[in-house]
N, C-alpha and C positions, 0 to 999 in steps of 0.2 A: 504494500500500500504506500503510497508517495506521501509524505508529510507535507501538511502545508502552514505558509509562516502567519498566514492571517486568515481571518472568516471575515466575508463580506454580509452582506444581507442585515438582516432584521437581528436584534440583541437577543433572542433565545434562537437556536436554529435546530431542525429535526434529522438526525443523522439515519438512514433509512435504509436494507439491503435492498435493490432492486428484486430482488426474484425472491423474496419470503417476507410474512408477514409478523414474525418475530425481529428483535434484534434493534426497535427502533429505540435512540439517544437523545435524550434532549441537551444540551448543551450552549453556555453562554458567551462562551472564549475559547483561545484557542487553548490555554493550560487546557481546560475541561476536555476539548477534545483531543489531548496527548495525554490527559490522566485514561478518562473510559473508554477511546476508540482506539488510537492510535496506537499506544503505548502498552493495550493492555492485553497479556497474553490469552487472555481464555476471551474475547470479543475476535471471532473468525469469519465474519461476515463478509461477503466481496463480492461482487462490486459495489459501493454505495453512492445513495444520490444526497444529495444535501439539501436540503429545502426551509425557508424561515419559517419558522413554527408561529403562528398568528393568531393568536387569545381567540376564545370561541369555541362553536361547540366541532368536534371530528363528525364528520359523516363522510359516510362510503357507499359506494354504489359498486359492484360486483356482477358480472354476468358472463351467461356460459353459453358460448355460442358453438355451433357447431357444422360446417362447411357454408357460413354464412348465415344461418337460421338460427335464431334465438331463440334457446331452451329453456335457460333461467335467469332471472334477476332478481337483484332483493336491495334494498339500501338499509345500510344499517348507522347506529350514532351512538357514538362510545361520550359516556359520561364517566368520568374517571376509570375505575378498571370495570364496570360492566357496559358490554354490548348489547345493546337491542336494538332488533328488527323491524322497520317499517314499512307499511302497506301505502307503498306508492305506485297509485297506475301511473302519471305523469312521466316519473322517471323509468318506467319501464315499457311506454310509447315510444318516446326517446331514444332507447334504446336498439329500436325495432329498424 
């Protein structure tokens, strides 16, 4: 993983693997991300994306398409550590 000497963006940023939904960092500086990402032997994640982490609620949208045909969607909205599920046609129009 390449170190890097500064974080641009927004004062808290969300350190994130691309290909798993575990594994996500929140961090404020760059110490923070050479103390829990960079530096730190048991954090194995790779490749990661970096994105500003922005006050507010997480919501997600998810779908399973399949040779271009939509099988399934769901959106869901994490309020600290639990996830729930919502029943949205709109975003699953959308989708379509």
């Amino acid at each position: 993983m390449r170190r890097s000497r500064c974080i641009p963006g927004a004062p808290f940023l969300a350190i994130k693997p691309t290909e798993e939904g575990t594994g996500i960092v929140i961090v404020r500086d760059a110490a923070q991300l050479e103390e829990l990402v960079v530096g730190n032997a048991f954090y194995q994640y790779s490749p990661l994306l970096i994105a500003p982490c922005l006050p507010g609620l997480d919501v997600g949208f998810s779908i399973f398409a399949l040779n271009g045909e939509l099988k399934a969607a769901v959106a869901q909205i994490r309020t600290g550590s639990t996830l729930r599920f919502l029943v949205c046609p709109q975003f699953v129009e959308a989708a379509r």
